[in-house]
DSSP file (Angstrom, degrees, kcal/mol; ACC not computed):
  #  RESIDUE AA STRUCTURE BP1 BP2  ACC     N-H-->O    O-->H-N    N-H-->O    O-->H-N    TCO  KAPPA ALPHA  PHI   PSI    X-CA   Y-CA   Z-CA
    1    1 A X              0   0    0      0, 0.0     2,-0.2     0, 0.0     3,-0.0   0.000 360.0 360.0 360.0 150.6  -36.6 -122.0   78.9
    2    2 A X     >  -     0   0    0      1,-0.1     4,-1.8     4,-0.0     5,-0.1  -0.407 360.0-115.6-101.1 142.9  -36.9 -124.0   75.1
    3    3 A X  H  > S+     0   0    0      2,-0.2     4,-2.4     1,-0.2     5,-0.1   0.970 115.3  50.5 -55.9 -58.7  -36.3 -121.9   72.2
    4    4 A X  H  > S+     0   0    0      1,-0.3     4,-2.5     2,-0.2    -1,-0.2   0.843 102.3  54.3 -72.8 -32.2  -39.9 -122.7   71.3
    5    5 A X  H  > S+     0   0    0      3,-0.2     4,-5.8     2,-0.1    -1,-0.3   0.885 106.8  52.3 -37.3 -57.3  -41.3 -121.9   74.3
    6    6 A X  H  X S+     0   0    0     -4,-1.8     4,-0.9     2,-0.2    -2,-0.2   0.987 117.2  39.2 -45.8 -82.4  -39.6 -118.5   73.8
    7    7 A X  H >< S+     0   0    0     -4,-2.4     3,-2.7     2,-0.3     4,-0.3   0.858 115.3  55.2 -34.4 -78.5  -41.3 -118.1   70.1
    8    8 A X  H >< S+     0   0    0     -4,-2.5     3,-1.5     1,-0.4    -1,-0.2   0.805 106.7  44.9 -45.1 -69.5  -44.4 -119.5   71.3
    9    9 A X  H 3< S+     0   0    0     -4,-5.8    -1,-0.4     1,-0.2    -2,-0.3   0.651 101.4  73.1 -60.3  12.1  -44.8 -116.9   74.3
   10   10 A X  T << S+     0   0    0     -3,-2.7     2,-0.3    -4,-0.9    -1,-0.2   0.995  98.4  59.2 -62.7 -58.0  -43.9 -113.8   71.6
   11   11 A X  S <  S-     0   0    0     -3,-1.5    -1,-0.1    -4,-0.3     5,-0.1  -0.445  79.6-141.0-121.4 125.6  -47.2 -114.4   70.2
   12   12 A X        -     0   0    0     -2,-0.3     4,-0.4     1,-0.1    -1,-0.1  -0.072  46.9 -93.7 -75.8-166.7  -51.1 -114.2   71.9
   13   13 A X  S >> S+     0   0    0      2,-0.2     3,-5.6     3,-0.2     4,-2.3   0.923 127.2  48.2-104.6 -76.0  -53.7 -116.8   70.9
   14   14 A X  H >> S+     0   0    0      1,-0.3     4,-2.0     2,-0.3     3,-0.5   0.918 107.4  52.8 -43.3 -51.3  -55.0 -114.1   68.0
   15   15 A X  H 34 S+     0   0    0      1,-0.3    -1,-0.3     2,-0.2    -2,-0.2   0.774 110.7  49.3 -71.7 -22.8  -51.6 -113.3   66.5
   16   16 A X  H <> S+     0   0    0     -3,-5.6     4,-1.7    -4,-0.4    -1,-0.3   0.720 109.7  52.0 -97.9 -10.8  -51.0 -117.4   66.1
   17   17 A X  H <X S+     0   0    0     -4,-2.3     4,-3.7    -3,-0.5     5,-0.3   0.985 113.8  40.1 -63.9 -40.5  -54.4 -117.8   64.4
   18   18 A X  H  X S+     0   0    0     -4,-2.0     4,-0.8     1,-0.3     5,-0.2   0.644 114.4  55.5 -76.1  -5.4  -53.8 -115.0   61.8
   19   19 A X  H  > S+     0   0    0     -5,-0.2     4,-3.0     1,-0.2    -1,-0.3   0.889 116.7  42.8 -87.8 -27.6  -49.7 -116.3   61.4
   20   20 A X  H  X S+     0   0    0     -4,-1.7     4,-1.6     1,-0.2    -2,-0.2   0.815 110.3  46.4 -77.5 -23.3  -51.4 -119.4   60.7
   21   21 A X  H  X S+     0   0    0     -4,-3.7     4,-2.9     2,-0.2    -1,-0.2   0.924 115.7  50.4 -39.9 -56.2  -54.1 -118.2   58.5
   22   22 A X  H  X S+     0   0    0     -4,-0.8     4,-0.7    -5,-0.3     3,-0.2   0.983 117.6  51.5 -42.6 -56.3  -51.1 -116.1   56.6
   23   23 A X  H >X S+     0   0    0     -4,-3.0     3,-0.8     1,-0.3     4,-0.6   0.911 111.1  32.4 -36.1 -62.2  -49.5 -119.5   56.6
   24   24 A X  H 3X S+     0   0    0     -4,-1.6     4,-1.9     1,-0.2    -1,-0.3   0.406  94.7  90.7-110.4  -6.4  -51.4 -121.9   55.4
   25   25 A X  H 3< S+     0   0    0     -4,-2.9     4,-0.5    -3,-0.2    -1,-0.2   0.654  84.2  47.0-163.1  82.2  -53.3 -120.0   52.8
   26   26 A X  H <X S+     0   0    0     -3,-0.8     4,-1.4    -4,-0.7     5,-0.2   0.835 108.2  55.5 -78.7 -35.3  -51.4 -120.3   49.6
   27   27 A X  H  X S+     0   0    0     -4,-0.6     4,-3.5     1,-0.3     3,-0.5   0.957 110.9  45.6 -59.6 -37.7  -50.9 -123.9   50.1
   28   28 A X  H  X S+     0   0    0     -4,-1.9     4,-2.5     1,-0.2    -1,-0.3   0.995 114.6  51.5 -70.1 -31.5  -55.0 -124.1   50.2
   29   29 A X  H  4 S+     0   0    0     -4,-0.5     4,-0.3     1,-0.3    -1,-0.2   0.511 110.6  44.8 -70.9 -19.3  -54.9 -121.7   47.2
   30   30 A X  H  X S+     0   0    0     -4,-1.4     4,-0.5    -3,-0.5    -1,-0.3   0.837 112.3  56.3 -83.9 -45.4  -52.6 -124.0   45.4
   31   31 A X  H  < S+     0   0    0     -4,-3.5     4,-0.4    -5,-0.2    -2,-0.2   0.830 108.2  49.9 -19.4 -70.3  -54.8 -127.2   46.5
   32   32 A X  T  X S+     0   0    0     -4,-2.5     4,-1.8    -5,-0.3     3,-0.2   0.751 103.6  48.0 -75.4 -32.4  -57.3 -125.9   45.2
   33   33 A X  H  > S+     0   0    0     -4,-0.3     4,-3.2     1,-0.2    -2,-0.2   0.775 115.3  62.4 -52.4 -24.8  -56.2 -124.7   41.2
   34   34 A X  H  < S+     0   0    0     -4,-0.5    -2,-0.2     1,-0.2    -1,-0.2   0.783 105.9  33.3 -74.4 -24.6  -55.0 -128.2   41.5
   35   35 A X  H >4 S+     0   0    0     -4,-0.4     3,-2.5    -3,-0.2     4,-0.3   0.862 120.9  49.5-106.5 -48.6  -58.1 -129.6   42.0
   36   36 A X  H >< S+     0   0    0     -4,-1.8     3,-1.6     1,-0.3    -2,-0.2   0.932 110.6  51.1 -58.1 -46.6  -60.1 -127.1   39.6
   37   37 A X  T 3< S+     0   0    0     -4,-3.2    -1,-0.3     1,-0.2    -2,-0.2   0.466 110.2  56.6 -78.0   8.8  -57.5 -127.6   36.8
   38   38 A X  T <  S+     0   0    0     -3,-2.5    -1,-0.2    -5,-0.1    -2,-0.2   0.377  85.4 107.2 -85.0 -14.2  -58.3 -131.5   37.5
   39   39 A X  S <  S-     0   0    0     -3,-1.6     3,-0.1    -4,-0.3    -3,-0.0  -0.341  71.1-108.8 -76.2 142.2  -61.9 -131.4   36.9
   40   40 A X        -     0   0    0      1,-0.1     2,-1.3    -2,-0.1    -1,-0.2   0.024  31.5 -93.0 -37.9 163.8  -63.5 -132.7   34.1
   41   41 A X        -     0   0    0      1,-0.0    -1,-0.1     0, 0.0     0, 0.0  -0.679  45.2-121.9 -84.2 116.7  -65.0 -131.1   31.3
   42   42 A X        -     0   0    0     -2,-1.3     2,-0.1     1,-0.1     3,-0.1  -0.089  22.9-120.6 -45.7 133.3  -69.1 -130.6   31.8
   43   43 A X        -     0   0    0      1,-0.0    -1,-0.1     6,-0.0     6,-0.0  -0.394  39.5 -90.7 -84.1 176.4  -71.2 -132.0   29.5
   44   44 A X        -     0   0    0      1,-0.1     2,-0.3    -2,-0.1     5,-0.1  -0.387  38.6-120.6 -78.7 161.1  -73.6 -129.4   27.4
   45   45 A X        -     0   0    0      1,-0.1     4,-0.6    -3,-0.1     5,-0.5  -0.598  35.7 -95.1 -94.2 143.8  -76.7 -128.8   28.8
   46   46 A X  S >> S+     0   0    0     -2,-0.3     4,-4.5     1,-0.2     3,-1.9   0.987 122.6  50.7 -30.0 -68.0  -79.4 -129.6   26.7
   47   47 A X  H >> S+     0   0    0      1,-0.2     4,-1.8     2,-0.2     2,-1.1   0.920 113.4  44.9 -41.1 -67.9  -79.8 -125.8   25.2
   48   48 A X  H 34 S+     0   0    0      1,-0.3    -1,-0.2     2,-0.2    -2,-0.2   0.300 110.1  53.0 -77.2  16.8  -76.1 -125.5   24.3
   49   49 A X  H <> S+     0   0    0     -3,-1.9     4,-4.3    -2,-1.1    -1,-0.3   0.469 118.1  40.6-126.3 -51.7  -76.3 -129.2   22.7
   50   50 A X  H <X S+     0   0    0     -4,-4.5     4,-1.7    -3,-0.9    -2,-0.2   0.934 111.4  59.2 -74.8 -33.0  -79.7 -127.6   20.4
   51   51 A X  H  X S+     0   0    0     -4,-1.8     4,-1.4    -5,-0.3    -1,-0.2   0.796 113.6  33.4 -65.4 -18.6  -77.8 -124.3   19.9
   52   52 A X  H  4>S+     0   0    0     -5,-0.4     5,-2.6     2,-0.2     6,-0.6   0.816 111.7  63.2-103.6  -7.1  -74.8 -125.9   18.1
   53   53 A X  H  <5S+     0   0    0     -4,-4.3     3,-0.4     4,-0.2    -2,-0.2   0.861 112.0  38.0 -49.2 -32.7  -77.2 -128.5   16.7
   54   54 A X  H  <5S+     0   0    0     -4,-1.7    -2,-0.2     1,-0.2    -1,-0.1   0.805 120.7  46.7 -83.7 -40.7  -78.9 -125.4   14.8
   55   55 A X  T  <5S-     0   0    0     -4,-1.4    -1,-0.2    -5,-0.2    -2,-0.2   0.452 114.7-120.6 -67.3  -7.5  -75.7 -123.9   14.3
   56   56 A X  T   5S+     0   0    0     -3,-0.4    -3,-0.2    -4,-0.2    -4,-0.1   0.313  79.6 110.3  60.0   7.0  -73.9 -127.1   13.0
   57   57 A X  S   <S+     0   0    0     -5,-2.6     2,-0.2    -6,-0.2    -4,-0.2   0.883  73.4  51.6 -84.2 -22.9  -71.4 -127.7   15.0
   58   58 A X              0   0    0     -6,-0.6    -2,-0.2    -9,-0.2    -9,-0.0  -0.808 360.0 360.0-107.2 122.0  -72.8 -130.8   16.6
   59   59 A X              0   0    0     -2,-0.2    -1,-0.1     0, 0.0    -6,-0.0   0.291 360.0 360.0-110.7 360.0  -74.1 -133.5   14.4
């Protein structure tokens, strides 16, 4: 019997979703700051474009 065989039967169906859950997610958790801290900046919404017109910051 193969070493991986061996591993493989240690573990039920359920036990390999949740090592793989476990697994796999910081990497989505990394993926995804990556992506967020990628984004553009939004442009102002009409209000927040008239509040700093009134305020001045916006000419």
């Amino acid at each position: 019997m193969s070493t991986v065989s061996t591993v493989v039967g240690l573990f039920s169906s359920v036990e390999c979703a949740y090592l793989g859950l476990f697994l796999a997610a910081p990497v989505l958790v990394a993926v995804a700051g990556w992506l967020a801290s990628r984004r553009e900046p939004e442009e102002m919404t009409a209000r927040q474009a008239r509040e700093a017109r009134e305020a001045g910051g916006a000419r």
